[in-house]
C-alpha positions as a Markdown table, in Angstrom:
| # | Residue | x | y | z |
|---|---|---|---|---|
| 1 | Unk | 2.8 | 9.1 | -8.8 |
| 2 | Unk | 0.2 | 6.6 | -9.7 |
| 3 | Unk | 1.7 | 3.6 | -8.9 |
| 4 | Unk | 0.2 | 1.0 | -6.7 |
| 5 | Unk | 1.0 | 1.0 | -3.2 |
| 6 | Unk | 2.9 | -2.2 | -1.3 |
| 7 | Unk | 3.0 | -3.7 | 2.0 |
| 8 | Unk | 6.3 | -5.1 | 2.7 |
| 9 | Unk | 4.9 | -8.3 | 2.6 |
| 10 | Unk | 3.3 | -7.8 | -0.2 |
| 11 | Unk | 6.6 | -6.5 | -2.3 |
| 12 | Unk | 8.4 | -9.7 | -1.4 |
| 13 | Unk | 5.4 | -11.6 | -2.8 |
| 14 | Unk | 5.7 | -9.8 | -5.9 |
| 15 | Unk | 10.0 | -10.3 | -6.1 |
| 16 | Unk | 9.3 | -13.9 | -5.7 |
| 17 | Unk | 6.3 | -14.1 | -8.4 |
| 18 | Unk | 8.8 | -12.4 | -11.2 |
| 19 | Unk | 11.4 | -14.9 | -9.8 |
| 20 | Unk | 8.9 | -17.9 | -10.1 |
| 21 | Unk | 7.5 | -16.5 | -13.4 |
| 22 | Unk | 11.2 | -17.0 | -14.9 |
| 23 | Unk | 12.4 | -12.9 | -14.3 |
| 24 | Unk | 16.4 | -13.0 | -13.8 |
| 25 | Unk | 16.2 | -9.1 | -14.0 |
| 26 | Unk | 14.3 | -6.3 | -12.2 |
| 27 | Unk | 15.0 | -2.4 | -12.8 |
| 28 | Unk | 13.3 | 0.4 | -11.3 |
| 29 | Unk | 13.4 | 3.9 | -12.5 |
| 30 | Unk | 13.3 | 6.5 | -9.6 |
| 31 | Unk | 10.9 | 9.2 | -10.7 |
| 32 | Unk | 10.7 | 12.6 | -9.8 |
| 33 | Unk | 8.8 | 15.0 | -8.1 |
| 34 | Unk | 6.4 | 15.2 | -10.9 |
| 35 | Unk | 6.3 | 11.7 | -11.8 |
| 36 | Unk | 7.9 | 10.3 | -15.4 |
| 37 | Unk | 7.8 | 10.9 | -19.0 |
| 38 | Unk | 5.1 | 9.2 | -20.4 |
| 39 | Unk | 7.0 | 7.2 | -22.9 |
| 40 | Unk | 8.9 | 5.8 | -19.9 |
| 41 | Unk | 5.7 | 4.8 | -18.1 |
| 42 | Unk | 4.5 | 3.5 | -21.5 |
| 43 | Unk | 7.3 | 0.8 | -21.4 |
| 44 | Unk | 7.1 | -0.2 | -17.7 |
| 45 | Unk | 5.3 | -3.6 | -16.4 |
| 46 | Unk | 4.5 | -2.1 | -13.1 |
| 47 | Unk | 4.4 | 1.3 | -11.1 |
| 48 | Unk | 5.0 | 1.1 | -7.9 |
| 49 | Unk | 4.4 | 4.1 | -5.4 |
| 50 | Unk | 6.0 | 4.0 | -2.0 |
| 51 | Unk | 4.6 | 7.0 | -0.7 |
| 52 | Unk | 2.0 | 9.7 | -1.4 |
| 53 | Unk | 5.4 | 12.1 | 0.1 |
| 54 | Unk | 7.9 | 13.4 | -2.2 |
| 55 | Unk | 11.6 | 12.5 | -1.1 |
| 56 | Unk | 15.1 | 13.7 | -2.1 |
| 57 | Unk | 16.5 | 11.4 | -5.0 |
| 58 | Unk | 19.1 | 10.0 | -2.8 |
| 59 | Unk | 17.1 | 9.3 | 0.0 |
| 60 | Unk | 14.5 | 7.1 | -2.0 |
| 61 | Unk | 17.4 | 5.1 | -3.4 |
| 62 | Unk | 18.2 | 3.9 | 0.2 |
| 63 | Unk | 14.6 | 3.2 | 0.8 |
| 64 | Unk | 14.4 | 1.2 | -2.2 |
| 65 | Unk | 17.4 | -0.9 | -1.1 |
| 66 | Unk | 16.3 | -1.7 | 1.9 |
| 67 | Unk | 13.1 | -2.8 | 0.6 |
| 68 | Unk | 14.8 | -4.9 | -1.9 |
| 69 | Unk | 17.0 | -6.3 | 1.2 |
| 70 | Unk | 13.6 | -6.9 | 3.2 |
| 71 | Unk | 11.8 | -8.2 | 0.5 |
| 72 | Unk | 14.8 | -10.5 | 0.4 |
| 73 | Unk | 14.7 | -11.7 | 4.1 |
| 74 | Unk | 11.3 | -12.2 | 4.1 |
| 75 | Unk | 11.2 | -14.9 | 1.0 |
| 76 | Unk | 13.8 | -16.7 | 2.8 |
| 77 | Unk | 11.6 | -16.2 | 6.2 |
| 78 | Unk | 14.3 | -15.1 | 7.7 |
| 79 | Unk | 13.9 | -12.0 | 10.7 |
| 80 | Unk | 13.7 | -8.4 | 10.2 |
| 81 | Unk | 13.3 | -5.2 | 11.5 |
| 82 | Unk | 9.3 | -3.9 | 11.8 |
């Protein structure tokens, strides 16, 4: 609920920092619509907000992979969809 806010851009700049920075592994935790415990929020490194909205569960997984996939294409400056 109070995570930051992205760009696309701006998501594949932070995937590519962790990669630099020597992160093999990333996990996100899919809130709900009332956020997270706080001893979960206690042990992340970033909160990351895609939307002021609330979406179903399901659907924000799909949105999250195909940010992941863009963020993906756009490190390797290679064309997608806008």
């Amino acid at each position: 609920i109070d995570g930051k806010m992205l760009s696309s851009e701006e998501f594949a700049d932070q995937i590519q920092r962790l990669g630099v920075g020597g992160t093999s592994h990333i996990q996100f935790v899919i809130g709900g619509s009332i956020g997270l415990d706080e001893e979960i929020l206690k042990k992340a490194d970033y909160r990351l907000s895609f939307s002021k909205m609330t979406f179903p569960h399901q659907l924000m997984r799909v949105i999250l992979l195909e940010q992941i996939y863009r963020g993906y294409r756009i490190i390797a400056n290679e064309p997608y969809h806008k």
